[in-house]
C-alpha positions in Angstrom: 82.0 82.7 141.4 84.5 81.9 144.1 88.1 82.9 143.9 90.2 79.7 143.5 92.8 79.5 146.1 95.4 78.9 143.8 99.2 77.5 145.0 100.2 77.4 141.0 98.0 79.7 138.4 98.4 77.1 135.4 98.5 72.9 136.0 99.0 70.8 133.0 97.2 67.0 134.0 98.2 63.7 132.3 96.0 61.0 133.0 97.2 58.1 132.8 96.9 54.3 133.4 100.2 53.5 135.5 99.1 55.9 137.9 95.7 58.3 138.0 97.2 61.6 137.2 100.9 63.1 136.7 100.5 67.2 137.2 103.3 69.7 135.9 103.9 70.8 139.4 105.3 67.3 140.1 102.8 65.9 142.0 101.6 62.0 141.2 98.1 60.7 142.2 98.5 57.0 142.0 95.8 54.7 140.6 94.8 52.2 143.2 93.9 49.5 140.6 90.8 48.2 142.3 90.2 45.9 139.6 93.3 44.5 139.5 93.6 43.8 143.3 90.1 42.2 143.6 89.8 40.6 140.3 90.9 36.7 141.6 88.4 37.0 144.5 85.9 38.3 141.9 86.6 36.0 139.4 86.0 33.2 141.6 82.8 34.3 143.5 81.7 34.7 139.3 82.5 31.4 139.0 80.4 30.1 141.7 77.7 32.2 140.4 77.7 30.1 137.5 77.4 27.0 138.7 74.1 28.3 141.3 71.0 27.6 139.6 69.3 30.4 138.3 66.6 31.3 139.8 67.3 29.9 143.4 68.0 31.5 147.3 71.9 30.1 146.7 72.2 32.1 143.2 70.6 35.3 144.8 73.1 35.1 147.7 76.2 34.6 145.1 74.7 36.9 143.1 74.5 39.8 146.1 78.0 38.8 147.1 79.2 39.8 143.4 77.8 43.3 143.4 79.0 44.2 146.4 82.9 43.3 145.5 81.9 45.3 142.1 80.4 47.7 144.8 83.7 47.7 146.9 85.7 48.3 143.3 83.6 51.1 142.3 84.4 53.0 145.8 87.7 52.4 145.8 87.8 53.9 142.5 85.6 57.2 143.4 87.6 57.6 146.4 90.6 57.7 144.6 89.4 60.2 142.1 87.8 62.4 144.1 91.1 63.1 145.9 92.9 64.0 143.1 90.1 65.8 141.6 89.4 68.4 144.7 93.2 68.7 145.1 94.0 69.8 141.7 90.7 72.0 140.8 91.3 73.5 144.5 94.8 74.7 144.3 94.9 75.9 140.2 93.3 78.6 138.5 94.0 76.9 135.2 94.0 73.4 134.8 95.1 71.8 131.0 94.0 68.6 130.3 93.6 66.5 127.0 90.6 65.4 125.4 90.6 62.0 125.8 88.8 59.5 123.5 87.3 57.0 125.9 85.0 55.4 123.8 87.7 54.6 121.3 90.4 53.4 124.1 87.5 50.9 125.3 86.9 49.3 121.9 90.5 48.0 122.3 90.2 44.7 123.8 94.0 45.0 125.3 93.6 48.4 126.7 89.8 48.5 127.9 90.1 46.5 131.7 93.1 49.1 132.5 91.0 52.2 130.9 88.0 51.0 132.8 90.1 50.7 136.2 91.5 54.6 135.5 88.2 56.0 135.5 88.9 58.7 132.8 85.1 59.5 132.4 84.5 60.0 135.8 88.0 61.9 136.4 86.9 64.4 133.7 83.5 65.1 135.2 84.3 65.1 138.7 87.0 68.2 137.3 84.7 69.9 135.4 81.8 70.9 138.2 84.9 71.2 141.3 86.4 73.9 138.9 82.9 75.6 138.5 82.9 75.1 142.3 86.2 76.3 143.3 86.1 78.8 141.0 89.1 77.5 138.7 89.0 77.1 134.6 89.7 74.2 132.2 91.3 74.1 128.8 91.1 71.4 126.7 94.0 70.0 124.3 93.0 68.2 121.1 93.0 64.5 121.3 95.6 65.3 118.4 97.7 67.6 120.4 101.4 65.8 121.2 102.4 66.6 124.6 104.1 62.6 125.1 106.2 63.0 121.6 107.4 66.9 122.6 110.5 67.7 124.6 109.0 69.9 127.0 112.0 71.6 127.5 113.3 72.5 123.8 110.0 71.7 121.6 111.7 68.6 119.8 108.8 66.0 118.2 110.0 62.2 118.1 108.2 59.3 118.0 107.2 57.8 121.8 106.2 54.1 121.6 103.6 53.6 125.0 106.1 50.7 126.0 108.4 53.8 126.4 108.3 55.5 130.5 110.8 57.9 129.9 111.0 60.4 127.4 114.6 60.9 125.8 115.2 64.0 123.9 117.2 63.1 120.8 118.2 66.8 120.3 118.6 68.4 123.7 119.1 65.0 125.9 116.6 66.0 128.6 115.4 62.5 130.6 112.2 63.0 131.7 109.2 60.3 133.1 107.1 60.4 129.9 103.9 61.8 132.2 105.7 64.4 133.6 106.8 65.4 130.0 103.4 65.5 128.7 102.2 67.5 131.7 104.6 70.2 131.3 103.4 70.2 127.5 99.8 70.5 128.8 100.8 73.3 131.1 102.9 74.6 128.6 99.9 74.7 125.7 97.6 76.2 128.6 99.8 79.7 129.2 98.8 80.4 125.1 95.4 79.6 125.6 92.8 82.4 126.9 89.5 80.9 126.1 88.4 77.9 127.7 85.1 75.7 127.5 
C-alpha cells in the first residue's frame, strides 16, 4: 500500500449542504449547486417536454435536450467532488467523517433537492477507494455522534438548531462557523480512534 503524503496526520470532514465539505484544517470546498443554477432552464425545457407529443421527432429532441442539462448537472457535480475528494484523501493519513443517513435525509421533502445537489453518496464513495489509493484510512463517527452540539474547544453539549451558522459556546464563549465546529469534533473523535473500517 502507498505511503500517503500527508500535510496533516488526522482531518475531521463535515459535509455539508451550504458548502461541499468544511475540514478541521480550515479548508472549505464549496458546493457548486448545479441544480440550483440550472434548475429555471431545466424546468422550462421540462415544460416543453410536456407539451411535445409523445412519441414524435419534436418530443425525442426535447427529450435529448433534457438529459443532457441533467447530463451537464451531473458533471458539474462529479467535478466538484472529485476535487475535494483527491485533495483530502491525498494529503491525510486519517480522515474522520460521519456516517451519514442519506436515505433518511432524502425522504424529507424540504431537505431532499439540496441533499441530492451535495452528492453525499458519491462524496463518501469517491473517499473510500482514493484512501485505499493514496494509501490514507477512514473512521467513521456514528450518525449519533454530536460534533455540531459540542464546543470543540471545552467539550460543552447545547442544543444547535440547523437555522443556527455559528456555534456559540454558552460556557466557554468560543464563536465558531458551525462546520468548522463539527470538524474539529470529527478530528477530535479520530485521535481516540485506532481501528477503522
Amino acid at each position: 500500500m502507498p505511503k500517503p503524503s500527508a500535510t496533516m496526520t488526522i482531518v475531521g470532514v463535515d459535509v455539508g449542504i451550504k458548502v461541499l465539505a468544511t475540514l478541521s484544517t480550515g479548508v472549505v470546498f464549496d458546493n457548486p449547486k448545479a441544480r440550483d443554477k440550472i434548475k429555471k432552464k431545466l424546468a422550462k425545457q421540462s415544460r416543453q417536454l410536456n407539451n411535445k407529443t409523445r412519441g414524435s421527432k419534436r418530443y425525442f429532441k426535447q427529450k435529448l435536450r433534457v438529459a443532457k442539462i441533467h447530463k451537464r448537472i451531473s458533471d458539474i457535480r462529479c467535478d466538484a467532488t472529485h476535487k475535494a475528494t483527491t485533495a483530502i484523501s491525498k494529503n491525510h493519513a486519517k480522515i474522520v467523517i460521519e456516517s451519514l443517513n442519506v436515505k433518511g435525509m432524502m425522504s424529507n421533502h424540504k431537505l431532499a433537492g439540496a441533499v441530492g445537489d451535495a452528492n453525499f453518496y458519491e462524496f463518501r464513495r469517491q473517499l473510500e477507494y482514493k484512501s485505499q489509493k493514496f494509501g490514507s484510512e477512514i473512521v467513521y463517527a456514528t450518525m449519533f455522534y454530536p460534533s455540531t452540539k459540542t464546543c470543540s474547544n471545552c467539550g460543552h453539549v447545547q442544543p444547535m438548531p440547523l437555522s443556527v451558522r455559528v456555534f456559540d459556546c454558552q460556557i466557554c464563549r468560543i464563536s465558531l462557523d458551525r462546520d468548522q465546529n463539527a470538524a474539529k469534533n470529527l478530528e477530535k473523535l479520530g485521535r481516540f480512534v485506532i481501528k477503522t473500517r
